[in-house]
Biopython code that builds the backbone (N, CA, C, O; Angstrom):
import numpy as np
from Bio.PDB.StructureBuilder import StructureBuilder

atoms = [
    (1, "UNK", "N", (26.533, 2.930, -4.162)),
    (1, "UNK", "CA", (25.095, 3.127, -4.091)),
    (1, "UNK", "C", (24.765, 3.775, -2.744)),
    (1, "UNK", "O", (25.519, 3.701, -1.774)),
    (2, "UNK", "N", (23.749, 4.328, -2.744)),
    (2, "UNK", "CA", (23.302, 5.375, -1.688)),
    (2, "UNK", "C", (22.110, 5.212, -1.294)),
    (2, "UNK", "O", (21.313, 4.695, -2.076)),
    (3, "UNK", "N", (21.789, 5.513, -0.300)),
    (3, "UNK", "CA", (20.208, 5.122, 0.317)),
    (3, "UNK", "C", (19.375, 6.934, 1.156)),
    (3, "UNK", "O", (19.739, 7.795, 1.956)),
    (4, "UNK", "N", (18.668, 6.763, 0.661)),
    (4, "UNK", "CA", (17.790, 8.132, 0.563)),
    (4, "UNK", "C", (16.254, 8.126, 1.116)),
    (4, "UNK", "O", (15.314, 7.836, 0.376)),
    (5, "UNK", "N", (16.119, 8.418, 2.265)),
    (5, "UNK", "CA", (15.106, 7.822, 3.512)),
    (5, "UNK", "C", (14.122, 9.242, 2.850)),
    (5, "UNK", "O", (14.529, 10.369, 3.129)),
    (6, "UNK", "N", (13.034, 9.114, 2.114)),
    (6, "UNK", "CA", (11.935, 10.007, 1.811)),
    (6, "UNK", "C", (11.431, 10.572, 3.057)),
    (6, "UNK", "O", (11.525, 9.894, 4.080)),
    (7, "UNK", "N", (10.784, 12.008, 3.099)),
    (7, "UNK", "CA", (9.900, 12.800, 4.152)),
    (7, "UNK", "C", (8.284, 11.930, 4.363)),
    (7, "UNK", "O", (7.477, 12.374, 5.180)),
    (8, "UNK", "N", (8.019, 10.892, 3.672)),
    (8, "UNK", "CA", (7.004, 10.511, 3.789)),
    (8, "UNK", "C", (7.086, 8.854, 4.875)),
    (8, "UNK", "O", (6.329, 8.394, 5.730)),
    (9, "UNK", "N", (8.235, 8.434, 4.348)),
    (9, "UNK", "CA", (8.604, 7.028, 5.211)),
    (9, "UNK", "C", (9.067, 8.054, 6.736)),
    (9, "UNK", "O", (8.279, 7.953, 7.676)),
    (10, "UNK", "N", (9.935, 8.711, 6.872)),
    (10, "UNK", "CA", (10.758, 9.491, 8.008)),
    (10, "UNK", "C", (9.361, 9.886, 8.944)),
    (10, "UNK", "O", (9.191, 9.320, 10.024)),
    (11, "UNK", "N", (8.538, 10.742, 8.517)),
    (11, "UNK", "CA", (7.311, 10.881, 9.135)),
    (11, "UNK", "C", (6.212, 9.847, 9.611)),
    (11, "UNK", "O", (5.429, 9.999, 10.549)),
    (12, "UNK", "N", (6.357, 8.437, 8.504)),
    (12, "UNK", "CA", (6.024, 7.190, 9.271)),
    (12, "UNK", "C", (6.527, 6.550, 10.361)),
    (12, "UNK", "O", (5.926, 5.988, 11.276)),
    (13, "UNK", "N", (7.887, 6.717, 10.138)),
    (13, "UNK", "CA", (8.902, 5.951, 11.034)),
    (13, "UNK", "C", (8.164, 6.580, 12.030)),
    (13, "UNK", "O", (7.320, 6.092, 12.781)),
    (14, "UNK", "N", (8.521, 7.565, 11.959)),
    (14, "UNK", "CA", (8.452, 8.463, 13.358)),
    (14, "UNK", "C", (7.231, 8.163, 14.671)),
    (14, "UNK", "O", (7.417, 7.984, 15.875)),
    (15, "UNK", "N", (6.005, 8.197, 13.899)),
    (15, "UNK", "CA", (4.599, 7.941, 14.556)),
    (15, "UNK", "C", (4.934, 6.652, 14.739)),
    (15, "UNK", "O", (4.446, 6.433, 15.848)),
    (16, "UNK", "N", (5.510, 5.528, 14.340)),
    (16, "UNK", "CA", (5.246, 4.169, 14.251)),
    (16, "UNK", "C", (6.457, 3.975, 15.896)),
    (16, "UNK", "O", (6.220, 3.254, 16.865)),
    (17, "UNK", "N", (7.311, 4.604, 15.756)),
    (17, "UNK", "CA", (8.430, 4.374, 17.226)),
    (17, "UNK", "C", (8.109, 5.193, 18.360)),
    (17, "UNK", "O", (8.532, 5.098, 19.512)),
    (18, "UNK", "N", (7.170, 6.137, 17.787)),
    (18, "UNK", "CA", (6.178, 7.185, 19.371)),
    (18, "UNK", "C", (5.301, 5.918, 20.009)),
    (18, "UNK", "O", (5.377, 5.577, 21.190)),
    (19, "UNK", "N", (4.740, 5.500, 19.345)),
    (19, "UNK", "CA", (3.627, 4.472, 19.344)),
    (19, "UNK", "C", (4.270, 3.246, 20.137)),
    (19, "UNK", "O", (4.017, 2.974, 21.311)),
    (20, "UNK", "N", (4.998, 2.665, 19.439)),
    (20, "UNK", "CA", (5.950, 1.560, 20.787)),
    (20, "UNK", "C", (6.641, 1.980, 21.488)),
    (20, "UNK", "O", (7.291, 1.307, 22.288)),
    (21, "UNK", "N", (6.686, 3.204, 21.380)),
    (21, "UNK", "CA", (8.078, 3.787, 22.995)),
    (21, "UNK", "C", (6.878, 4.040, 24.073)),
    (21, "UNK", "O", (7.260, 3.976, 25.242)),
    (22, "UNK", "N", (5.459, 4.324, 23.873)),
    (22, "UNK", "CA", (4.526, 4.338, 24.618)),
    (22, "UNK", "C", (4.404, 3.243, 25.445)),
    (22, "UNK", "O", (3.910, 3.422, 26.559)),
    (23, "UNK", "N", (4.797, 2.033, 25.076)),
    (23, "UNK", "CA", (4.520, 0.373, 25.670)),
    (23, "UNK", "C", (5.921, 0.282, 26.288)),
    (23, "UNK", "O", (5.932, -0.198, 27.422)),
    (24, "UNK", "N", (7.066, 0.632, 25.791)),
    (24, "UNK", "CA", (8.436, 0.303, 26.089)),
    (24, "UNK", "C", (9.489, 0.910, 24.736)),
    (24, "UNK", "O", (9.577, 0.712, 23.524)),
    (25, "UNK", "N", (10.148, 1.705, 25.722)),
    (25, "UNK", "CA", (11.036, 2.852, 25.239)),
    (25, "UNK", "C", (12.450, 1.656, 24.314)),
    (25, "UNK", "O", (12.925, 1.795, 23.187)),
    (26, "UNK", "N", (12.729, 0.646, 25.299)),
    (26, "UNK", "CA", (13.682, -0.082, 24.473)),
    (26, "UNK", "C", (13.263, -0.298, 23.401)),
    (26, "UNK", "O", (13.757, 0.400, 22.515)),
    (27, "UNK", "N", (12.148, -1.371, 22.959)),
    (27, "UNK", "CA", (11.435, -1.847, 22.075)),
    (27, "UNK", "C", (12.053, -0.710, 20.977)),
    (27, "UNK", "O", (12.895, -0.895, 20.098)),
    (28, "UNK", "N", (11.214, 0.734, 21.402)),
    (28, "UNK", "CA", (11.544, 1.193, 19.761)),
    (28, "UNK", "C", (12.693, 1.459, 19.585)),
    (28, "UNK", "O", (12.913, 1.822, 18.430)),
    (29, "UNK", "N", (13.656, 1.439, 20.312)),
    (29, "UNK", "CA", (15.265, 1.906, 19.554)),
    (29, "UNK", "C", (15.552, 0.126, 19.124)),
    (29, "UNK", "O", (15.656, -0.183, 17.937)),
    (30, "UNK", "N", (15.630, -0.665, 19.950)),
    (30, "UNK", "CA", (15.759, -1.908, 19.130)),
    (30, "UNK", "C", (15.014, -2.062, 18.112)),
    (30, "UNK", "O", (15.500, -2.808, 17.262)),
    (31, "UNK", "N", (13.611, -1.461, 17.787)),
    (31, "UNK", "CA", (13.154, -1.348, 16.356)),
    (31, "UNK", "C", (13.487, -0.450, 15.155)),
    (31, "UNK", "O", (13.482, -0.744, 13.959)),
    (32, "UNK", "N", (13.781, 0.729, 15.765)),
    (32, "UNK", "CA", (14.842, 1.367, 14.600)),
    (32, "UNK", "C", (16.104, 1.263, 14.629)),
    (32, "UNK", "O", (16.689, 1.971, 13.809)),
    (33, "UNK", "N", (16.831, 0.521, 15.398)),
    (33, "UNK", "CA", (18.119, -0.114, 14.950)),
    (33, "UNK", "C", (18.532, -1.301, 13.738)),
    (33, "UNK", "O", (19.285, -1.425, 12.773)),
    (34, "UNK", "N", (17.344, -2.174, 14.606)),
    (34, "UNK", "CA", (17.446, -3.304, 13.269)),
    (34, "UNK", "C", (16.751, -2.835, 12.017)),
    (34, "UNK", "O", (17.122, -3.167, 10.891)),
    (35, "UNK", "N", (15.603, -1.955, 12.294)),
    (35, "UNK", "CA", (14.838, -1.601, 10.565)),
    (35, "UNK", "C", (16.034, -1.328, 9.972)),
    (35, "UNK", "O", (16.429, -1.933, 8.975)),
    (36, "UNK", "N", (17.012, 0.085, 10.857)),
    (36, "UNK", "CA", (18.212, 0.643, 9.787)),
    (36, "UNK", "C", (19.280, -0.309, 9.467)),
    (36, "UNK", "O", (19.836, -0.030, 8.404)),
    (37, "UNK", "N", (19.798, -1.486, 10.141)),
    (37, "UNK", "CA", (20.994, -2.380, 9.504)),
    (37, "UNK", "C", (19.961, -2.971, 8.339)),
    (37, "UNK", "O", (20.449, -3.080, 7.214)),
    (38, "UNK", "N", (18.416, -3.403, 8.545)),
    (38, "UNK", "CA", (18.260, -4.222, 7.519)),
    (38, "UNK", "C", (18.122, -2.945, 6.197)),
    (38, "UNK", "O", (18.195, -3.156, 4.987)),
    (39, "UNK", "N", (17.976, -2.040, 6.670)),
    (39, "UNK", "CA", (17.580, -0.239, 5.045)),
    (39, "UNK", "C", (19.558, -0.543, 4.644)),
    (39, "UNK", "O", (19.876, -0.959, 3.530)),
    (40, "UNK", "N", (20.375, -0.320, 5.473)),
    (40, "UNK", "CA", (21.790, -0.515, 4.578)),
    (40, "UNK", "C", (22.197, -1.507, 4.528)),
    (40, "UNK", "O", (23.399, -1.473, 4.262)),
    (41, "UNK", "N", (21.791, -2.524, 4.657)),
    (41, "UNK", "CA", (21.934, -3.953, 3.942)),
    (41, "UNK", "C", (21.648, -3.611, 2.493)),
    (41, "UNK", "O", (22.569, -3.841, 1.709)),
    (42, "UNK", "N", (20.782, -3.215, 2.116)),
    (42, "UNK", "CA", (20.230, -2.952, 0.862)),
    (42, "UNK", "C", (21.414, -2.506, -0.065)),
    (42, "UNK", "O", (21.509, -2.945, -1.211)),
    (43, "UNK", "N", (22.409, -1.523, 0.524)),
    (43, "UNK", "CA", (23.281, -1.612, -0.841)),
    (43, "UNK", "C", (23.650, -2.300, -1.034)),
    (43, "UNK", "O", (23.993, -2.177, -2.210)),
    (44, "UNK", "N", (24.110, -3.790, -0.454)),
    (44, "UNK", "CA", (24.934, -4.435, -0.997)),
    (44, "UNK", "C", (23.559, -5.893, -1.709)),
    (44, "UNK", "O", (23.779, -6.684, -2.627)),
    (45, "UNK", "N", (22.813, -5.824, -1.227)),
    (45, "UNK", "CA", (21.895, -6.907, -1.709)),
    (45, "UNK", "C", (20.500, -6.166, -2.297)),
    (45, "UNK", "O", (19.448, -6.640, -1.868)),
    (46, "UNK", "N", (20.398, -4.972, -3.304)),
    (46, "UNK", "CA", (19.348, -4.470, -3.550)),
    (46, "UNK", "C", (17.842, -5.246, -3.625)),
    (46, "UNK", "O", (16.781, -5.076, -3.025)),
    (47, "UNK", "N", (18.204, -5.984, -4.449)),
    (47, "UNK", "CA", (17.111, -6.992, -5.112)),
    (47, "UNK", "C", (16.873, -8.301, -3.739)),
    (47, "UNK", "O", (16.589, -9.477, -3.965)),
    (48, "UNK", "N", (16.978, -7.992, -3.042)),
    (48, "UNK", "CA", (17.035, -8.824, -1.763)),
    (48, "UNK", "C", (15.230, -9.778, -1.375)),
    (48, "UNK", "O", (14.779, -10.903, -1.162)),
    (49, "UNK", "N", (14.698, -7.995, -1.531)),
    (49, "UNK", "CA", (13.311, -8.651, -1.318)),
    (49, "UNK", "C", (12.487, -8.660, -2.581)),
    (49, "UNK", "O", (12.888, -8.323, -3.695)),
    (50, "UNK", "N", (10.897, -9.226, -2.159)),
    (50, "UNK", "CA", (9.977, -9.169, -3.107)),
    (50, "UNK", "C", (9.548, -7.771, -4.104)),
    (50, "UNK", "O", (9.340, -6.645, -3.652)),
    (51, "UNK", "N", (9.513, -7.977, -4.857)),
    (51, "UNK", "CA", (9.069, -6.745, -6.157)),
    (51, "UNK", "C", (7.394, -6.517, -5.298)),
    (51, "UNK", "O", (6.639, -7.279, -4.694)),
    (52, "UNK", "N", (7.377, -5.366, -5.576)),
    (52, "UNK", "CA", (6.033, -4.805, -4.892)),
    (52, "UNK", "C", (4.838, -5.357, -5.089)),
    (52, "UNK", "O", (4.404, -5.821, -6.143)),
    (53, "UNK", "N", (4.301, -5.295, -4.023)),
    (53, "UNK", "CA", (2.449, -5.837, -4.344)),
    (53, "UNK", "C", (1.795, -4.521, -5.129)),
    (53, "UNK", "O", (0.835, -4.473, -5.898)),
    (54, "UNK", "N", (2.588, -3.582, -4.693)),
    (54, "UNK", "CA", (2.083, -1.962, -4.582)),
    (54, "UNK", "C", (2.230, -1.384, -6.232)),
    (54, "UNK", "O", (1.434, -0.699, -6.875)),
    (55, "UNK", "N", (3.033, -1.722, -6.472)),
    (55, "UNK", "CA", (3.889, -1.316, -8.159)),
    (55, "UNK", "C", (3.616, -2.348, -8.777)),
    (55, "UNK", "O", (3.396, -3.475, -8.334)),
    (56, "UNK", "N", (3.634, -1.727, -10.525)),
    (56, "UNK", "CA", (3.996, -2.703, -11.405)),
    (56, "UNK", "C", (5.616, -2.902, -11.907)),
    (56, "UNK", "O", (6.093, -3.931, -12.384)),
    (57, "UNK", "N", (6.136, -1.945, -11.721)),
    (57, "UNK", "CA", (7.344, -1.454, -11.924)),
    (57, "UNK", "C", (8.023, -2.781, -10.966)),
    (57, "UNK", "O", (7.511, -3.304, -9.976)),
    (58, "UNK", "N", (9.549, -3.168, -11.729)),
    (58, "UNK", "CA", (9.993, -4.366, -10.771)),
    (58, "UNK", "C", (11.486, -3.477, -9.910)),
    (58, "UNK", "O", (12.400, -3.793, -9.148)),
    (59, "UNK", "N", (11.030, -2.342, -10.559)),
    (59, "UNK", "CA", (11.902, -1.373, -9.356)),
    (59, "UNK", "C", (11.565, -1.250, -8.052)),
    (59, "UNK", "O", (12.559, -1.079, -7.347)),
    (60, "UNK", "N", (10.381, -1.277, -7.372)),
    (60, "UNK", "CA", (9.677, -1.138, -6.690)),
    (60, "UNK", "C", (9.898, -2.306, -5.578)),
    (60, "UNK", "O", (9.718, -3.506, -5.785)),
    (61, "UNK", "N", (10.205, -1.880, -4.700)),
    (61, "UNK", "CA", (10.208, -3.720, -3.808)),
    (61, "UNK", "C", (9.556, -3.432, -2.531)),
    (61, "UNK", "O", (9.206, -2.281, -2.270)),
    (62, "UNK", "N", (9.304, -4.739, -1.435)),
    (62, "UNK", "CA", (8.696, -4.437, -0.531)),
    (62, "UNK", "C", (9.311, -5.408, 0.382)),
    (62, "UNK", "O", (9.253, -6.632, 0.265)),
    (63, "UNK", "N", (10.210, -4.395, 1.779)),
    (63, "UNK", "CA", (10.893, -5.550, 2.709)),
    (63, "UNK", "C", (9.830, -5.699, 3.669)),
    (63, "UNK", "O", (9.016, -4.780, 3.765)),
    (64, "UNK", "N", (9.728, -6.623, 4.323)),
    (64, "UNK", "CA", (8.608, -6.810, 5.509)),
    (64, "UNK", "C", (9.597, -7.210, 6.829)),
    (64, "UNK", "O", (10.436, -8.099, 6.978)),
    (65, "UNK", "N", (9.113, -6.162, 7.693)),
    (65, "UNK", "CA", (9.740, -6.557, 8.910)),
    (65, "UNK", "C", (8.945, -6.646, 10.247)),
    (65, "UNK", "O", (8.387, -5.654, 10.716)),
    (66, "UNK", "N", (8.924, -7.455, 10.642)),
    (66, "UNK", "CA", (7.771, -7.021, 12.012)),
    (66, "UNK", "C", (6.358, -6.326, 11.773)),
    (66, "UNK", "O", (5.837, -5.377, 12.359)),
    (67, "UNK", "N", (5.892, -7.151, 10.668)),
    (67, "UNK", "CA", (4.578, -6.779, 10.427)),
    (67, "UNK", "C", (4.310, -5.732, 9.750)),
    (67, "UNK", "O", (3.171, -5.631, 9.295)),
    (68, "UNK", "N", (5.083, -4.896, 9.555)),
    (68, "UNK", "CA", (5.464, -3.934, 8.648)),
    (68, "UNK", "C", (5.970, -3.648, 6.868)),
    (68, "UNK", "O", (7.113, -3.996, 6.569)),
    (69, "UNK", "N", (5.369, -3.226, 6.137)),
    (69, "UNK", "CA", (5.793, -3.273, 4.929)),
    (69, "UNK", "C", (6.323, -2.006, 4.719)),
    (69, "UNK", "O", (5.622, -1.012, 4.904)),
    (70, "UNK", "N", (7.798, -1.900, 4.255)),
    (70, "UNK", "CA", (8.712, -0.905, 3.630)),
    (70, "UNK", "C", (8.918, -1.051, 2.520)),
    (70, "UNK", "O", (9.694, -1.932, 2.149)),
    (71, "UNK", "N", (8.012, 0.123, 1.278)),
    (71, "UNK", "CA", (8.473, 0.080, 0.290)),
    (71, "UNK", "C", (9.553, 1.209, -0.277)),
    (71, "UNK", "O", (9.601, 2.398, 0.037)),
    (72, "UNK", "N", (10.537, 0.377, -1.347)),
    (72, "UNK", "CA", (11.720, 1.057, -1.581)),
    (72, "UNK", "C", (11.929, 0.734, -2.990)),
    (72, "UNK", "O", (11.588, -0.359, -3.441)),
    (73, "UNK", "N", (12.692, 1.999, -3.984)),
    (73, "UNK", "CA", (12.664, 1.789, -5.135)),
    (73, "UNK", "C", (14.339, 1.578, -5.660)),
    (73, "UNK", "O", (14.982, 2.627, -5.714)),
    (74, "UNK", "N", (14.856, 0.674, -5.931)),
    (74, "UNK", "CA", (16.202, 0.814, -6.834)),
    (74, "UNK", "C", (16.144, 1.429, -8.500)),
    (74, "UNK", "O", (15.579, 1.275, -9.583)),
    (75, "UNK", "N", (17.412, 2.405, -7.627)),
    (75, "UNK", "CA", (17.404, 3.290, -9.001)),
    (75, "UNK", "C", (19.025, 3.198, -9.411)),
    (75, "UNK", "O", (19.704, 3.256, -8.386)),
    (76, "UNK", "N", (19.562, 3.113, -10.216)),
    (76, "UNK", "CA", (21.089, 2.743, -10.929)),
    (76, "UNK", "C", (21.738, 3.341, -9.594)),
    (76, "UNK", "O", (22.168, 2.364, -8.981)),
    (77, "UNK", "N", (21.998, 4.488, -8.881)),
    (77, "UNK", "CA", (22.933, 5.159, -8.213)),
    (77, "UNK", "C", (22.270, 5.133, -6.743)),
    (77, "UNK", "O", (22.888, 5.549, -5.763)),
    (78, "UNK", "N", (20.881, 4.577, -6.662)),
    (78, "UNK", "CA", (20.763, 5.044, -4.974)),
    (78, "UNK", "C", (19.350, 4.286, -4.820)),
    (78, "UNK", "O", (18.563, 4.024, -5.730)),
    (79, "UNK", "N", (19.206, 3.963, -3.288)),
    (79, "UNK", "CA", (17.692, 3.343, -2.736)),
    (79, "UNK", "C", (16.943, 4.416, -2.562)),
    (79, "UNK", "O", (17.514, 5.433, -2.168)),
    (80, "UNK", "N", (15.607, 4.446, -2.791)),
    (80, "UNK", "CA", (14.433, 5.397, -2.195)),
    (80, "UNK", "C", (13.928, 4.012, -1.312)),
    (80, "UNK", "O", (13.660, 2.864, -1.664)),
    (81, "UNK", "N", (13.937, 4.866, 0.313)),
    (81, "UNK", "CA", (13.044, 4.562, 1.006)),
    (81, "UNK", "C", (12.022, 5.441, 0.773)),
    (81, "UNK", "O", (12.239, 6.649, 0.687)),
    (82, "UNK", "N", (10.401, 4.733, 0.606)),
    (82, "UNK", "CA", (9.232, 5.514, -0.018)),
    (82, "UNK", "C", (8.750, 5.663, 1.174)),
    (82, "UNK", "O", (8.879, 6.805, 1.615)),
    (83, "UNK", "N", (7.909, 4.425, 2.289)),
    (83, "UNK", "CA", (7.115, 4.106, 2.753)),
    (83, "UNK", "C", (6.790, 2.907, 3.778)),
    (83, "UNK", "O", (6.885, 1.728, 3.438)),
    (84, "UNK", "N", (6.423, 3.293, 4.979)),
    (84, "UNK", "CA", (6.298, 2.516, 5.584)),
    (84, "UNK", "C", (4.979, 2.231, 6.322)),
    (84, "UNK", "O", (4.452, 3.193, 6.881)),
    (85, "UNK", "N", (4.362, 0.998, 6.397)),
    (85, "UNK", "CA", (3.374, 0.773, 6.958)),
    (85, "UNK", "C", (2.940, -0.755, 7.318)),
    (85, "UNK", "O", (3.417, -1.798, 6.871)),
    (86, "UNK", "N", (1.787, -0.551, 8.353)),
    (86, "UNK", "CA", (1.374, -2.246, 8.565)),
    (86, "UNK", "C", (0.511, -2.620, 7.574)),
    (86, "UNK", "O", (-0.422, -1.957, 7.119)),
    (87, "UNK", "N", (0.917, -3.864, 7.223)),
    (87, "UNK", "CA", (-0.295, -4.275, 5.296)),
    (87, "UNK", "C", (-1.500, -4.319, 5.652)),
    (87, "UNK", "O", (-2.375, -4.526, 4.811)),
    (88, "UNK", "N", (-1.850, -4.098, 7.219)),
    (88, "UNK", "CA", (-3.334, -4.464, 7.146)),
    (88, "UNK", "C", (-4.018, -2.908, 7.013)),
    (88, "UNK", "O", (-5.211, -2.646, 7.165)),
    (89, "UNK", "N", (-3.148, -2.145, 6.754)),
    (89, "UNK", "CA", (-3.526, -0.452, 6.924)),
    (89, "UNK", "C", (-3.718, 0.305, 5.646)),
    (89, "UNK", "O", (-4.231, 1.417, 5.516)),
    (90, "UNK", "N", (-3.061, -0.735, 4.425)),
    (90, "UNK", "CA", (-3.047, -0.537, 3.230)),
    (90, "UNK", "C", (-3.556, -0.576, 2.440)),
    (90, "UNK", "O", (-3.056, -0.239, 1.367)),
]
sb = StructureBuilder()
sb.init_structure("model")
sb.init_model(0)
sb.init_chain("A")
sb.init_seg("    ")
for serial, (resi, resn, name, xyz) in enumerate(atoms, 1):
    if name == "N":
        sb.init_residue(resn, " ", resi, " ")
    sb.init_atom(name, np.array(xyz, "f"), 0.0, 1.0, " ", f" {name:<3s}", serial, name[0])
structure = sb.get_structure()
C-alpha cells in the first residue's frame, strides 16, 4: 500500500508550518516529522482512526493531531492524504 499526499493537503501543510516556524522554527519540523511517521503509520494500520465527520463514505477517515484534522481516504492499493485543517476552521 502506498500513501499519496494531495496538492490541496501539501499546500495546507505548508501555510500551517510557515505559521509555527514564525513562533519557533523547531516546533514546525518537530511538527512535520511526527504528522509524517503518524501519515506512514497508516499503511500498516489503515483503519486506525475515526471514519469521517466530513464523509458518508466509511472510506473517508479523520486522524486528529494537535488540534488538527487530517482527512484521508483508503482505497484497495493506496492512502489519499485529502486535507488538512483546525476543526474549528471547518
Amino acid at each position: 500500500m502506498t500513501i499519496e499526499k494531495k496538492p490541496k493537503f501539501l499546500k495546507a501543510l505548508t501555510g500551517i508550518l510557515l505559521y509555527i516556524s514564525k513562533d519557533k522554527k523547531s516546533a514546525a519540523i518537530d511538527f512535520e516529522n511526527e504528522l509524517n511517521r503518524k501519515i506512514e503509520d497508516l499503511v500498516h494500520f489503515p483503519l486506525k482512526y475515526r471514519s469521517s465527520y466530513y464523509f458518508e463514505d466509511g472510506a473517508y477517515r479523520d486522524m486528529i493531531y494537535n488540534g488538527y484534522t487530517i482527512i484521508y481516504k483508503v482505497e484497495k492499493e493506496k492512502i489519499l492524504i485529502l486535507e488538512i485543517f483546525k476543526w474549528q476552521n471547518k
